[in-house]
Phi, psi and omega in degrees: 000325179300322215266334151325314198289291186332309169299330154328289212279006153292338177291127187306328184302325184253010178295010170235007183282125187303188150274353162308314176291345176275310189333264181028249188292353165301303182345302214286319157304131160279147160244133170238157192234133156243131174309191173254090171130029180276137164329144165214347167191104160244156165338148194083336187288172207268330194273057173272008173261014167282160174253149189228144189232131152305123185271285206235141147085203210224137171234135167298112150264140222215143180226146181274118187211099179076243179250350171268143164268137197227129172262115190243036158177177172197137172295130158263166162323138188109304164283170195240184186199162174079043179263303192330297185286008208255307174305315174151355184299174186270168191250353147300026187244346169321068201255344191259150159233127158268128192251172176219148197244109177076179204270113160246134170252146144224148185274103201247139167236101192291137167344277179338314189291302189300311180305356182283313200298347188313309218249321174281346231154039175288351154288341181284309200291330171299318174259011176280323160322294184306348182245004244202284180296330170303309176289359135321316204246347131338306189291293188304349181282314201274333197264338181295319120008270162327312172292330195276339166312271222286324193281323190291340174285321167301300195260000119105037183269142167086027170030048167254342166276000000 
């Protein structure tokens, strides 16, 4: 249970959480260990509503481009993945596969288990939500970021290039 707490608590989902409340939602994780390059969620899959937090190690995200997979980030401890299908998205809208880099833990929580806290522990469920969209929006920054980069590189604007 400790490398669940820990891991927890590297995470954006619990920065409003007491530790009585990570105990909590601590509960609710699976710990999974995947070798190096093991499948760990691709499209299609039957769990696409877990929400998953990086324990240990490093995970690829590989988007399928042409007959090849191209990685277009990789996870550290801390982050999380499945938020699209874990919030409520359809699992076609599921387009990346995780790969795990090296000997990996990871944390899984299936929907259902969290939704038992709506009626016992809707403060939980709330803020855990809230952190679930901070790290949402952490992502749109870095990828956006990302874009005015390339694009200034491409047009060769801002005299950085």
């Amino acid at each position: 249970m400790s490398l669940v707490i820990d891991t927890l608590r590297t995470s954006t989902i619990t920065e409003e959480l007491s530790d009585a409340e990570v105990q909590i939602i601590g509960g609710l994780f699976e710990v999974q260990d995947y070798k190096s390059g093991e499948k760990i969620v691709q499209p299609g899959d039957r769990q696409a509503d877990n929400l998953y937090i990086l324990a240990h190690g490093d995970i690829e995200v590989r988007i399928a481009s042409g007959h090849e997979e191209s990685t277009i980030h990789v996870l550290k401890p801390g982050d999380l993945a499945g938020i699209i299908t874990f919030v409520g998205g359809a699992a076609s809208d599921i387009s990346a596969t995780l790969y795990a880099v090296g000997k990996t833990k990871v944390l899984s929580m299936a929907r259902a288990e969290f939704e038992k806290l709506i009626n016992s522990h809707p403060m939980i469920v709330y803020k855990v939500m809230r952190g679930v969209v901070r790290n949402v929006h952490g992502v749109v920054r870095r990828v956006n970021s990302q874009s005015a980069e390339l694009s200034n590189y491409i047009y060769r604007t801002h005299g950085r290039y």
